[in-house]
N, C-alpha and C positions, 0 to 999 in steps of 0.2 A: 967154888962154882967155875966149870970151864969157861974158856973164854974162846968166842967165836969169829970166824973173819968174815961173818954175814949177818944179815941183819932178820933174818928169816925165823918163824918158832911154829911150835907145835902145841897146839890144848890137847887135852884129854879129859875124859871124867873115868876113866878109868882105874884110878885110885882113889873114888870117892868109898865112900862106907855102904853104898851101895852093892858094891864088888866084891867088897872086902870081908874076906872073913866067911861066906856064904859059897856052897858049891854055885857053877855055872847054872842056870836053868835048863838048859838043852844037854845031854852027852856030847852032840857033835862042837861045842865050842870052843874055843880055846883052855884050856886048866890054866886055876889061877899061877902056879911057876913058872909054865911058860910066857905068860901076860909078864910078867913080871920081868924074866929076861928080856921079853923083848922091848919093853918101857925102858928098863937102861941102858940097851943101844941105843935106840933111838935117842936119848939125851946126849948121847958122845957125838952124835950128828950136829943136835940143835939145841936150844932151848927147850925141856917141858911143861908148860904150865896147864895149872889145875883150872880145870870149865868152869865157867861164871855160868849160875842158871840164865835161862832164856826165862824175862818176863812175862807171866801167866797173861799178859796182854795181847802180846803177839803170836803164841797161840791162838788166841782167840781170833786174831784177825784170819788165821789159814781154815783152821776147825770150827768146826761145832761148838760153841759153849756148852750147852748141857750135854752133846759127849764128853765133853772134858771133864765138866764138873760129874757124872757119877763116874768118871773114873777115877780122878783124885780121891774123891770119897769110896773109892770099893764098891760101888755097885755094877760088879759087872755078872754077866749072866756065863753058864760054860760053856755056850757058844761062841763068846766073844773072847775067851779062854784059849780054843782051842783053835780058831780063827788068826790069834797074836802066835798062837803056837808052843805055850806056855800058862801056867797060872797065875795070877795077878798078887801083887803082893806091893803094899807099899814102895817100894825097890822100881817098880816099871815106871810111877811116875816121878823118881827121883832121875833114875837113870835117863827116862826121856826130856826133863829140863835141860840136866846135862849135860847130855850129846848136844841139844838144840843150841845148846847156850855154848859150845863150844865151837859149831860149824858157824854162827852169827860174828864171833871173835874173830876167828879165821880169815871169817867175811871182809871185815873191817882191813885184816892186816892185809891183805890184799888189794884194796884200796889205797894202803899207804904204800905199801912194799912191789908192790904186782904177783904175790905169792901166799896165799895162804894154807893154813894145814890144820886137821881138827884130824886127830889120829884116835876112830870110832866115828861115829856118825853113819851118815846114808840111807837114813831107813825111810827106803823109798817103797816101803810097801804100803804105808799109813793112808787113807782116804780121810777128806773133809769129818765125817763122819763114824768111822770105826777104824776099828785097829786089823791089820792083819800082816804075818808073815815077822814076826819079830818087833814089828813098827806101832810104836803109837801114835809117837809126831813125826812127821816130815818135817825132820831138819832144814830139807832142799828146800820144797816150797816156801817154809817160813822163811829162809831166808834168804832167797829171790823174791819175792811178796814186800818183804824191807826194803831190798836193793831200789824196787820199784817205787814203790810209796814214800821214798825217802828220796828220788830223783837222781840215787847215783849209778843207775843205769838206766839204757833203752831198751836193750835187746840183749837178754840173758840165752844162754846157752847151756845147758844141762845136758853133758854129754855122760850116759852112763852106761859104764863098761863092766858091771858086776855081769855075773854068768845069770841070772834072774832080772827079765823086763822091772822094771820101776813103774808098777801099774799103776799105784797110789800119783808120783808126781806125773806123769799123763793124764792121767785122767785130772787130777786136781789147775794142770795149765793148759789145757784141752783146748778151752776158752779165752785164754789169754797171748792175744798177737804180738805182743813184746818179748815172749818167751819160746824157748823149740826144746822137748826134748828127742835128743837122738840116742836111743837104745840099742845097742850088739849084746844076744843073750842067747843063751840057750834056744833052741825049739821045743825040746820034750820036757821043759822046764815047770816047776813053778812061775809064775802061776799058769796057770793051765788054758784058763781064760783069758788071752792078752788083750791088751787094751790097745786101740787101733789107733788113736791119740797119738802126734807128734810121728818119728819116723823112726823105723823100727827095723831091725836087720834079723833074721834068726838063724842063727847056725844048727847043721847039726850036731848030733852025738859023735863024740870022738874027736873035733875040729882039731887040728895042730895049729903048731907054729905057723908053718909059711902061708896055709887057707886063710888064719884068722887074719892077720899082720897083712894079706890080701885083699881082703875085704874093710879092713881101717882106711887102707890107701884107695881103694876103687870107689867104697861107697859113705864112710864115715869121712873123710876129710872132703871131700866134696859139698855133702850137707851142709860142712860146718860154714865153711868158707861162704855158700851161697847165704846161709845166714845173718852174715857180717855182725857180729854179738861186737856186743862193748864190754861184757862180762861173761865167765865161763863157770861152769860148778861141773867137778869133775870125780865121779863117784869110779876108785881104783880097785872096785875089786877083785880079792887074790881065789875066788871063788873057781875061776877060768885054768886057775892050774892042776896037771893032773896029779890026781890022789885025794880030789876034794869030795868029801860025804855029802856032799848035796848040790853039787856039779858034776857035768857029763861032756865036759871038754877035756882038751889034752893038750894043754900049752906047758913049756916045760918054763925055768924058773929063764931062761935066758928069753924066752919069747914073751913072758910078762914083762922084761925088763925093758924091751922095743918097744911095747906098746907104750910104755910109759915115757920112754924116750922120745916118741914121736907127736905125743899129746903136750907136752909141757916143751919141747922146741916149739913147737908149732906155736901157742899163747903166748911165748916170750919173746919169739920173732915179730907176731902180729901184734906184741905190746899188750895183748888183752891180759887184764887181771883175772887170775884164776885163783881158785878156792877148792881145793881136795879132801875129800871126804875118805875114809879109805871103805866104805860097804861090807860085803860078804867074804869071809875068809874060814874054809869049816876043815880044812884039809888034816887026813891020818895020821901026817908026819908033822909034828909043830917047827921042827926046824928049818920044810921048806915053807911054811909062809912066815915064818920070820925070817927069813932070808927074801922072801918076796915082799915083806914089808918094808924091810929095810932098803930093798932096790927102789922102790916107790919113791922113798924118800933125800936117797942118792940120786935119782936121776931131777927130781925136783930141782933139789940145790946145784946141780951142774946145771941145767938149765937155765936157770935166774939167776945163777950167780954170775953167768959167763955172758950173760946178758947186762947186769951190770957193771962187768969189767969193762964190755965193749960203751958203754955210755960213760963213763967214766974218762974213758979214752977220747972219745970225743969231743970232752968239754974243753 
């Protein structure tokens, strides 16, 4: 096992038997070789470890029970099929424990660490109530919902930068004043119907580098700041860069890697504990979003790492 000069890790459920073995459900997703390359970079970076389910409880607390329960059990109709955007198959509710039970990890080591990582998650399309957009459970909601109900935050922050509004976690903290989310997304996007909930930025088609990277600094860090979060949830999706089958932006791999630069300085400056999800990633070329995954997770660890050097220095 390598040995690392930080103290920082990554979950996944990505290698569960869920994944394994089974084509992707979408064409536009990643094939399982490249999932796979890019699992063992990522480990030369950090630690990987395998997703502890998220307990059928805390579901419960964000959702529906009887949603949940006929979907554990397969009673879904093909509207609710084609809704998730896919078929139902034992697999959705493993894969959704999963993810969930891997962003709540993450949760945690961020609390210890100021840094967490659940490399998959984000599926912020999921509602109280039904699935839609890939999403069963909101990872996020559930767990900002613990963060809160567990008293180790005040003022969460859910900042989500996938090329796709997070309709699901607005509308699901819509109502909840301890939470904001701020969404930069597409305009001619999925979903189509946005949800007006929290603050919301839409770009259009074609957006570059220097427009998008303009609008973080004019009207995304402002938000944040007025906000004053004591907790951040930060959905990195690689969906923003061009060549992506189900985004309509044009950030090239060096302007995703700013974005990401200027989001995790910013939380490591301001001390806020953050938690990264990485969302929507559908792109033509599999090399440049592992290349943009792996920028993600490089600019993470420069950031908190050099944040810990500088505390360290202090003492």
């Amino acid at each position: 096992m390598a040995a690392f000069s930080h103290p920082f890790r990554a979950f996944t459920a990505y290698r569960r038997a869920a994944y394994a073995g089974q084509p992707a459900p979408r064409r536009q997703f990643m094939a399982r070789e490249a999932m796979l390359e890019l699992l063992e970079r990522v480990g030369e970076l950090l630690p990987l470890e395998e997703a502890p389910d998220l307990p059928w409880a805390l579901a419960e607390q964000v959702h529906d029970p009887a949603y949940l329960a006929r979907w554990k059990g397969g009673d879904v109709t093909r509207a609710e099929e084609r809704a998730l955007g896919f078929a139902w198959t034992p697999a959705v509710v493993e894969r959704g424990l999963g993810s969930s039970g891997a962003t709540l990890a993450a949760t945690r080591d961020a609390l210890s660490w100021g840094l967490g990582l659940n490399f998959g998650g984000g599926t912020h399309h999921a509602y109280t109530d039904h699935a839609e957009g890939f999403s069963f459970l909101n990872d996020v909601v559930i767990s900002a919902r613990w963060l809160l109900d567990s008293g180790q935050a005040r003022r969460i922050l859910t900042l989500d930068l996938d090329v796709h509004q997070g309709n699901g976690t607005a509308a699901m903290l819509a109502h909840e004043a301890r939470a904001l989310t701020v969404s930069m997304h597409g305009a001619n996007n999925y979903p189509f119907q946005k949800e007006a909930a929290g603050f919301n930025i839409a770009l259009p088609d074609g957006t570059d580098d220097a427009a998008y990277l303009a609008a973080l600094d004019s009207q995304v860090a402002p938000a944040m700041a007025a906000f004053r979060p004591d907790f951040a949830i930060y959905l990195a999706g690689a969906d923003v860069l061009a060549g992506d089958q189900l985004g309509k932006l044009a950030l090239s791999l060096d302007g995703v890697r700013q974005r990401d630069e200027r989001v995790f300085r910013w939380a490591a400056r301001a001390r806020i504990p953050l938690v990264t999800v990485m969302a929507g990633g559908y792109n033509r070329d599999p090399q440049q979003l592992i290349a943009a995954r792996l920028g993600t997770v490089e600019a993470a660890l420069e950031a908190f790492g050099k944040r810990r050097a500088q505390a360290a220095e202090s003492r």
